[in-house]
Each structure stands twice: as structure tokens, then as C-alpha cells.
BALO-638804 format. One line per 8 residues: number of its first residue (from 1); for each residue z, x, y of C-alpha. Coordinates in pm, 1 decimal. Each point is the difference from the previous one (the first is absolute). Example, Ala and Ser with C-alpha at 12.3 -4.5 7.8 and 13.67 -1.06 7.14 Angstrom:
2
1> 780.0:1230.0:-450.0 ~ -66.0:137.0:344.0
***
This chain:
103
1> -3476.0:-1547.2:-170.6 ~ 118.0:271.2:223.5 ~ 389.2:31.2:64.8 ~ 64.1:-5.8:311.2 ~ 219.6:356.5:143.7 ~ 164.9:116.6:270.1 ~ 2.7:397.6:58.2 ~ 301.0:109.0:21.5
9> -16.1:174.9:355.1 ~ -129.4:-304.8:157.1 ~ 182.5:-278.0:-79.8 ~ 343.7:-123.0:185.6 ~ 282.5:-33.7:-222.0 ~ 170.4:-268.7:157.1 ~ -227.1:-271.2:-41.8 ~ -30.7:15.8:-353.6
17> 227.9:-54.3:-320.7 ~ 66.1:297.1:-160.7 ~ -24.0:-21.1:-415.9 ~ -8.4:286.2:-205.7 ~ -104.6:-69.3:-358.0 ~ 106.5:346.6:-152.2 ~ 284.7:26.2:-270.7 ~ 333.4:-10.4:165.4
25> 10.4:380.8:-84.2 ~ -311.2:56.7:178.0 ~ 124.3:-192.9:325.0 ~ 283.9:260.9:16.2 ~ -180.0:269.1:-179.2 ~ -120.5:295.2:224.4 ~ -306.5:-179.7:161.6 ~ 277.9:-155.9:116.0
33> -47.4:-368.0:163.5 ~ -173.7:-152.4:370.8 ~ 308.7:-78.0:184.5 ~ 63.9:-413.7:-34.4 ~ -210.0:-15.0:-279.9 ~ 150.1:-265.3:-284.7 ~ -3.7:145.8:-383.6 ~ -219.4:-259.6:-187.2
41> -151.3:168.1:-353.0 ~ -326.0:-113.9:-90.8 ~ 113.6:-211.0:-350.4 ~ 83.7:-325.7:-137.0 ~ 256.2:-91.8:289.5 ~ -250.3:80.8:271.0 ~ -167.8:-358.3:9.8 ~ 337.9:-173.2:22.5
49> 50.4:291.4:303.1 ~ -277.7:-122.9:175.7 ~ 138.4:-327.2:-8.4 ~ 211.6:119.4:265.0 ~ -263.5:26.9:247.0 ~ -247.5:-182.1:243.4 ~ -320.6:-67.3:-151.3 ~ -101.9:95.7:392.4
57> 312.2:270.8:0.8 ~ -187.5:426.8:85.4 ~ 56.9:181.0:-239.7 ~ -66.3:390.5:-96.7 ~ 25.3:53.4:-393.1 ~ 99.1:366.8:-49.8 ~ -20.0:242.1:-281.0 ~ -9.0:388.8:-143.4
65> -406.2:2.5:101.8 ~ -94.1:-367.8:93.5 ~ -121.0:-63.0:-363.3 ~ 287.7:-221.4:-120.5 ~ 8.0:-137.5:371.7 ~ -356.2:-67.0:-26.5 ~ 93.2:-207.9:-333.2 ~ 250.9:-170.2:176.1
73> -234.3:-79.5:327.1 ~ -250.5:-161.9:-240.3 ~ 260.6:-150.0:-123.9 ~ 162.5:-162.6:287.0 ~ -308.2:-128.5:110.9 ~ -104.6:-189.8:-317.1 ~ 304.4:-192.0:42.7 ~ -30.9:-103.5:329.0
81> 111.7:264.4:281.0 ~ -219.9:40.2:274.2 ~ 141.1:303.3:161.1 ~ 41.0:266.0:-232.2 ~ -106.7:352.9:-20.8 ~ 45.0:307.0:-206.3 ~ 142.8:329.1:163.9 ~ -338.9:242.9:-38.9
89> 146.5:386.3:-191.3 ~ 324.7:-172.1:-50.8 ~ 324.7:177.1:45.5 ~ -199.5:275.4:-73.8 ~ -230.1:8.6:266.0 ~ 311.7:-109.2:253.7 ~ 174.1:278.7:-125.8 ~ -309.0:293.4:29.0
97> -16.1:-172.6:380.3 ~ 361.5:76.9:72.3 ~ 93.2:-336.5:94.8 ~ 347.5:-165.6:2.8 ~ 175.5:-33.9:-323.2 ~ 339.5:-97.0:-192.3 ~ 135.2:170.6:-293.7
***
């Protein structure tokens, strides 16, 4: 199954939830973090995260390169979510592209 991805200089940030599943040093390391984006590490608590949202809910899944946010795409979508997509490059691409960010 392919993940599905948005790139990361096409895609509005407003219509989509926001979760980064870095470390919490990573999400205010010096990638820094997209603006609005919610701090949800890719480990055991991450199902009961998910939890939180609507099976139907858009979300972006964001990592360091879209690897782990790849993981938890897949992820998402085995358990239900219909709207879910990994952030292609990660903050890594975002960053090389000079777009928006918070330290």
C-alpha cells in the first residue's frame, strides 16, 4: 500500500491537524517545529492519542524525513482514519524549502 503525502509546498495548513511524531527534543530541536503543529511521539501512548481524533478528522503526520511519519500514516490508517497523510522530506525538506517554522 502506498501512503498517501502531501508535499510540503502545496498543501494549506489550515485545513489539516498538525501532529508531529518526533521526540519532544526534536519538536524544539533546531529543525525547529510547523507552526500549530501538536507534539505527539511515535510510541506506546500514540494509539490512545489517536483516540482523540475523528476517524474522518485531516490529518498531516510529521517527522525529521517522513519515515517515522510514514510509520505513523500506515498506521493511522490500519486503525480506521480515512484522511491521513504523511508530510513528504519531513521537517527536513520544509526546512531546505525555507518555509515557516517555530523553535
Amino acid at each position: 500500500m502506498n501512503t498517501p503525502e502531501v508535499q510540503p509546498e502545496k498543501f494549506d495548513l489550515k485545513n489539516f491537524e498538525l501532529i508531529d511524531v518526533r521526540s519532544p527534543e526534536e519538536f524544539s530541536g533546531e529543525l525547529g517545529h510547523i507552526k500549530g503543529s501538536k507534539s505527539i511521539p511515535l510510541g506506546e501512548n500514540f494509539e490512545k492519542a489517536l483516540d482523540y481524533y475523528s476517524k474522518d478528522q485531516k490529518i498531516v503526520f510529521i517527522c525529521r524525513s517522513g519515515n517515522r511519519s510514514g510509520k505513523a500514516t500506515a498506521f493511522a490508517i490500519s486503525r480506521g482514519f480515512k484522511r491521513v497523510y504523511n508530510l513528504n522530506g519531513g521537517m527536513l525538506l520544509w526546512n531546505k524549502l525555507n518555509l515557516e517554522i517555530e523553535s
